[in-house]
C-alpha positions as CSV (number, residue, x, y, z in Angstrom):
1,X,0.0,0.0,0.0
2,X,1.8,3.1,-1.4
3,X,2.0,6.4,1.3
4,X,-0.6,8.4,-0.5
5,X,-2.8,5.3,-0.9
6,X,-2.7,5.0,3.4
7,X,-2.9,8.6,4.5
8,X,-6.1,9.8,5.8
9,X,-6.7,13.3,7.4
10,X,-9.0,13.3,10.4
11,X,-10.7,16.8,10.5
12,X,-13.2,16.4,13.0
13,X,-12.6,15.1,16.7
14,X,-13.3,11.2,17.2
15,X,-12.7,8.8,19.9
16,X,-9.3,8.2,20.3
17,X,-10.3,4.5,19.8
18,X,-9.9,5.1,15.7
19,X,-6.4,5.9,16.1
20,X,-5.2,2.2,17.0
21,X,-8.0,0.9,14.5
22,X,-6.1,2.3,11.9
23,X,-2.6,1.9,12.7
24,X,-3.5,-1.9,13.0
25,X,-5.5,-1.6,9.9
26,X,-2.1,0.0,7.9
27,X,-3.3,3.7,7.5
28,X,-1.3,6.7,8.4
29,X,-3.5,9.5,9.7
30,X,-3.1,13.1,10.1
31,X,-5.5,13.8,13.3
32,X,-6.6,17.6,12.8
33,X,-9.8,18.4,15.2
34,X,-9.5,21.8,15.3
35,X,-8.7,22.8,11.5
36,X,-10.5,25.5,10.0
37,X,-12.1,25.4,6.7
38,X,-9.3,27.4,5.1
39,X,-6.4,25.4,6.3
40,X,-8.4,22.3,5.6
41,X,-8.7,23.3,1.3
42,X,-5.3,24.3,1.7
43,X,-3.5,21.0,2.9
44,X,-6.3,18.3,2.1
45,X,-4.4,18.2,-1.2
46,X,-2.4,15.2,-0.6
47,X,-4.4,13.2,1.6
48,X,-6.5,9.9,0.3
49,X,-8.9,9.3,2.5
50,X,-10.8,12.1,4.7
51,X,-13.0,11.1,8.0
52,X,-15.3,14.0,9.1
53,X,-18.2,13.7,11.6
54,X,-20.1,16.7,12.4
55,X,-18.2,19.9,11.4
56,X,-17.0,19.3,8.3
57,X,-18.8,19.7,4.8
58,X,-17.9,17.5,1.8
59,X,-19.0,20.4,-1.5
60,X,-17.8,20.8,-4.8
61,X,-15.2,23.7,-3.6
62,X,-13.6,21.3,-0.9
63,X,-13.4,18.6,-3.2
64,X,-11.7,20.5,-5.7
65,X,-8.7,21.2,-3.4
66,X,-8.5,16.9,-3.2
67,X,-7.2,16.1,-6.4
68,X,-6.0,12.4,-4.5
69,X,-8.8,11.8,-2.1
70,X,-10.4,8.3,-2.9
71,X,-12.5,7.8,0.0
72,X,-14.3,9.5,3.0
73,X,-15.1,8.1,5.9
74,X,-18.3,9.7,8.3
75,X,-18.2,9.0,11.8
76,X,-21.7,8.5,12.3
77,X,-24.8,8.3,10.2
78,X,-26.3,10.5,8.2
79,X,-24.7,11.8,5.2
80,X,-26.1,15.0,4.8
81,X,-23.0,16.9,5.3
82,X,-21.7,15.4,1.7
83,X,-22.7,16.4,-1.6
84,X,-23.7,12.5,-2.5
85,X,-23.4,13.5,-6.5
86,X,-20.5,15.4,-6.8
87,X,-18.4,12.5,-4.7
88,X,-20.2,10.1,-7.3
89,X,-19.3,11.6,-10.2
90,X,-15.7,11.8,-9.1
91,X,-15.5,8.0,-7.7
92,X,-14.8,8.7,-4.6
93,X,-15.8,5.9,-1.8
94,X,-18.2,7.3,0.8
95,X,-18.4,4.7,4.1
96,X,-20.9,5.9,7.0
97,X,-21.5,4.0,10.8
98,X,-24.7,3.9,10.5
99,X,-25.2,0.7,11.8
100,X,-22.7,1.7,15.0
101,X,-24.9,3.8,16.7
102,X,-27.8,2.1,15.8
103,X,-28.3,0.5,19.5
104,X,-28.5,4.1,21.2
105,X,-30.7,5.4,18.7
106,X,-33.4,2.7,19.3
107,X,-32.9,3.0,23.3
108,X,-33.1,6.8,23.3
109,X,-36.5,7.0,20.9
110,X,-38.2,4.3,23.2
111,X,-36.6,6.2,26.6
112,X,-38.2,9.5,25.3
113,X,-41.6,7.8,24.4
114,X,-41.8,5.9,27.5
115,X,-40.8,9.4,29.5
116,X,-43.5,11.4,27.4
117,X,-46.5,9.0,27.6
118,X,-46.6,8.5,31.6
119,X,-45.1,12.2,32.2
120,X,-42.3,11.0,34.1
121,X,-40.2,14.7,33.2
122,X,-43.3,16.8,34.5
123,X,-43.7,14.7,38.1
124,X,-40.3,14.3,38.6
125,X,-40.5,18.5,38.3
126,X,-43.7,18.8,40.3
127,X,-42.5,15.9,43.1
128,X,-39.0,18.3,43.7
129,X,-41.2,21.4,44.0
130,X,-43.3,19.5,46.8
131,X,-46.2,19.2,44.5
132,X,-47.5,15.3,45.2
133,X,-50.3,15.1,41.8
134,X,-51.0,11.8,41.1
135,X,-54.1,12.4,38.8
136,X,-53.0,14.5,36.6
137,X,-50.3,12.8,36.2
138,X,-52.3,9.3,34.7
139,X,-49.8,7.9,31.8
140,X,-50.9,6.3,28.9
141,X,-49.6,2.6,28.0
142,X,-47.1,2.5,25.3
143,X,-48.7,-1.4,24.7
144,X,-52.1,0.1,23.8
145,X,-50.6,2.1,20.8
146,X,-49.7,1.7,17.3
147,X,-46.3,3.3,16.7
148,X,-45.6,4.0,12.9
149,X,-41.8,4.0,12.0
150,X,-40.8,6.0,8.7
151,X,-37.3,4.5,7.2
152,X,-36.4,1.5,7.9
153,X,-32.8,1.5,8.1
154,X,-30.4,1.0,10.6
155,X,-32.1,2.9,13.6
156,X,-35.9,2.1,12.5
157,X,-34.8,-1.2,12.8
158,X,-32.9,-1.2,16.3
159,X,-36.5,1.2,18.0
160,X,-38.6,-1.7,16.0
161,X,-36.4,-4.3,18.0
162,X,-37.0,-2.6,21.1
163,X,-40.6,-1.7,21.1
164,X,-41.4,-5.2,20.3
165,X,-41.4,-6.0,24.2
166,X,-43.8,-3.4,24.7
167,X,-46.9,-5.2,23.1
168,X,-47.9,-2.2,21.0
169,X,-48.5,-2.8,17.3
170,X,-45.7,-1.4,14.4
171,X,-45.7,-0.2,11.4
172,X,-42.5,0.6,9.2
173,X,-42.3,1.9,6.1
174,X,-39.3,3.0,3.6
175,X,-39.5,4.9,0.3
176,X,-35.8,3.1,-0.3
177,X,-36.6,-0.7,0.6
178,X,-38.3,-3.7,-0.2
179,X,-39.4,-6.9,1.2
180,X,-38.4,-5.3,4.7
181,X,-40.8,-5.9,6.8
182,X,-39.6,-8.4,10.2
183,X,-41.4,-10.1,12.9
184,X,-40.6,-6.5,14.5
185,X,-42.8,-4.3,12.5
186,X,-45.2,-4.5,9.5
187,X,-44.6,-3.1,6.3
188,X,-47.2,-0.6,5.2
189,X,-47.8,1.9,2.6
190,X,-47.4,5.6,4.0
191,X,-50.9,6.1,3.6
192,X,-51.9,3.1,6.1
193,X,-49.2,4.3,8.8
194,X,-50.3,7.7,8.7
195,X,-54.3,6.5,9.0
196,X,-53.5,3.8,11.7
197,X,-50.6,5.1,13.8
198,X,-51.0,6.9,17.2
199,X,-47.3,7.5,17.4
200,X,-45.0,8.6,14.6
201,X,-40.6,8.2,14.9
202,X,-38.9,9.6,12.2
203,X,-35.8,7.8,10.9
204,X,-35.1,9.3,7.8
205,X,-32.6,11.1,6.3
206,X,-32.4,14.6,5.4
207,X,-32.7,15.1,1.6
208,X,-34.2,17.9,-0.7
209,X,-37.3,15.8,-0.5
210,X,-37.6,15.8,3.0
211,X,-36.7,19.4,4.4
212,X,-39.7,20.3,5.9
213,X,-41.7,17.4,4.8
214,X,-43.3,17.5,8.7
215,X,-45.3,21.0,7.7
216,X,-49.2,21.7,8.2
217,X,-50.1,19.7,5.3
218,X,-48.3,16.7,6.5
219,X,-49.5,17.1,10.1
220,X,-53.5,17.4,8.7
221,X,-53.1,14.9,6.6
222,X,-52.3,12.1,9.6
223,X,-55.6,10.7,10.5
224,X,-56.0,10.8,14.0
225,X,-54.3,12.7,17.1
226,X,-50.6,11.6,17.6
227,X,-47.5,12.1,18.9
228,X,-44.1,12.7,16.7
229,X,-41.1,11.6,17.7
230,X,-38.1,13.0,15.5
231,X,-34.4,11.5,16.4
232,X,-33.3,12.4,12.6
233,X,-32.9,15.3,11.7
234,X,-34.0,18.6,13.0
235,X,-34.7,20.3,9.4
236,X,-37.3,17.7,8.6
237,X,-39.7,19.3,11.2
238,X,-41.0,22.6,10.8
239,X,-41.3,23.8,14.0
240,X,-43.8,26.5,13.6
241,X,-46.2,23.6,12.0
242,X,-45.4,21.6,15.3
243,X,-46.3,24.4,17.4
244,X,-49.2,24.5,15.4
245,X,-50.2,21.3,15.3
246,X,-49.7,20.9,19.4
247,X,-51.9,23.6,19.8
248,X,-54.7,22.6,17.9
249,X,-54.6,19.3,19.7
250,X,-53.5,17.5,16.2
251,X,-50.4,16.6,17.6
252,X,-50.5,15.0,21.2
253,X,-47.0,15.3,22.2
254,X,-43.5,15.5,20.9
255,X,-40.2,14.2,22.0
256,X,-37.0,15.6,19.9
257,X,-33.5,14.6,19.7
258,X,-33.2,17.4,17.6
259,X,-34.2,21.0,16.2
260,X,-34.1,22.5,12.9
261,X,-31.8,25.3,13.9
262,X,-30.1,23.8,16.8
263,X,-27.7,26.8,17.5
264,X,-30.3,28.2,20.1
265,X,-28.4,31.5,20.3
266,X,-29.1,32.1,15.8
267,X,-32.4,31.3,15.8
268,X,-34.6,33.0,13.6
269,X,-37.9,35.3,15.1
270,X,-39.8,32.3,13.8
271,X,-37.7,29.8,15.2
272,X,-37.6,31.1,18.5
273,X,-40.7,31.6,18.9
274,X,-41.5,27.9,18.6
275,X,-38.5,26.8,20.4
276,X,-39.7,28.8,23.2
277,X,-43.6,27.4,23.1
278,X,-41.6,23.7,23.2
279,X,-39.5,24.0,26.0
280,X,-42.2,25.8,28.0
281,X,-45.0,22.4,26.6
282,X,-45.3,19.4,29.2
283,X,-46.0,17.8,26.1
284,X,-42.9,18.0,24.9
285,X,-39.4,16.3,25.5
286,X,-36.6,17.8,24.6
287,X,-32.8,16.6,24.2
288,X,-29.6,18.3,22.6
289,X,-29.2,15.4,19.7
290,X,-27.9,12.4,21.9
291,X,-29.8,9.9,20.5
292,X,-26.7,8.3,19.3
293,X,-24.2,9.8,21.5
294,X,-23.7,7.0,24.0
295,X,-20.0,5.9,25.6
296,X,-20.2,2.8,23.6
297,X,-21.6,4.0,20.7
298,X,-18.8,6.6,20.2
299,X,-16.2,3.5,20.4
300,X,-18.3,1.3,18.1
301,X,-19.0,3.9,15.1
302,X,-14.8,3.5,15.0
303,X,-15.1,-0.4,14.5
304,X,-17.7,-0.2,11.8
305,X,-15.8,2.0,10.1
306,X,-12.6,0.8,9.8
307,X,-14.1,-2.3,8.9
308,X,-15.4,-0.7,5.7
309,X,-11.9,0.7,4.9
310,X,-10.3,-2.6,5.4
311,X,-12.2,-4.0,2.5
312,X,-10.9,-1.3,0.2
């Protein structure tokens, strides 16, 4: 394996688990966390292989400055951050961990649910402010619901997996798949989930066709009262439309792993507005996008991918 066909730059912070995994593996690495765009399309030149995770945007200007890169790793899942069709058209690899943090995905989605449905974050409030309210604090049962998941990858899957204990009824559906449905979850049409469900999870990715694809006209068009539970990606939900829709009593309750805009100090008039309705709503549940952000997790997102760049 020739130098430049080993050398990968590393331009976002990782576990420092990756570094062994390569050297084992035969790749030289570069580890740069804290390079700036600028330095980054001056000295990416060089390099073959580039793993990112979060800061770090794969566009047509950066990979002009990459002449040799071959591949790019993403630690982590979703691949939004890369132009998919100028990488194509270029033949450069793309490898993702999407099946790494799959685990923590599915236990964080059913943690939320569970949390929203008997108002475990609301008591817990009212019981530390000496408020003892046992009535109206009556749950709802997860195993009297139908939960509808939309894509059925890696985490639809992994919630599917662990909702099946629950008793509840589930439906899955992917615009992407075939012949997927499992003993976990039944494979529907989108019109059937939507008509049927009481609970909807987003797992999809974020895509031209699904920017705001959870707007008014998606939330009317869902049959009956539900909740939404979105551990994507924030920019699928509108958040004024949620604000809306929890208003009007459309939408029951919502539990997010993340926010359209989720630099809370640049949000738009707009956007804080809603953000502020949501974390003042007992309806709501609200985390800073940790779905996937476990201990293990972090470690295991490293084996899956350097397993992928092994079979190069």
């Amino acid at each position: 394996m020739s130098e430049i066909h080993s050398t990968i730059l590393i331009a976002d912070e990782v576990h420092p688990s990756l570094f062994s995994m390569l050297t084992e593996a035969g790749f030289q690495f570069e580890y740069q966390p804290a390079i700036t765009r600028a330095e980054l399309l001056e000295r990416l030149s060089p390099f073959a292989g580039l793993i990112i995770r979060s800061k770090t945007k794969v566009d047509e200007p950066l990979l002009q400055c990459a002449p040799n890169l071959q591949f790019i790793g993403r630690a982590g899942a979703g691949l939004d951050l890369i132009d998919l069709e100028a990488v194509t058209k270029r033949g450069i690899r793309v490898f993702h961990a999407g099946e790494g943090n799959r685990d923590a995905v599915g236990e964080h989605a059913v943690g939320m649910l569970l949390a929203l449905l008997a108002n475990i974050v609301r008591a817990d409030a009212e019981v530390r402010q000496g408020i003892w309210n046992r009535e109206g604090n009556r749950g709802f049962e997860l195993g009297s619901m139908t939960v509808g998941i939309i894509g059925y990858g890696n985490n639809g899957t992994a919630t599917a997996r662990r909702l099946s204990g629950f008793g509840c009824r589930v439906l899955c559906y992917d615009k992407y798949r075939t012949n997927y449905g499992d003993s976990y979850a039944q494979a529907v049409s989108v019109e059937q989930l939507m008509a049927e469900a009481d609970v909807i999870s987003l797992h999809i990715p974020l895509t031209d066709d699904t920017k705001q694809w959870v707007n008014d006209a998606w939330i009317t068009s869902v049959s009956k009262p539900f909740y939404l539970m979105n551990v994507a990606r924030g920019e699928i939900v509108l958040l004024a439309a949620l604000v809306r829709g929890l208003e009007s009593g459309k939408v029951r309750g919502a539990c997010l792993d993340v926010l359209e805009n989720e630099k809370l100090t640049k949000l738009t008039p707009e956007q804080q507005a809603a953000f502020d309705y949501l974390r003042r709503s007992n309806s709501v549940i609200l985390t800073p996008h940790i779905a996937g952000w476990t201990h293990e997790s972090y470690v295991r997102i490293n084996e899956v991918l350097v397993r992928q760049l092994r079979e190069l």
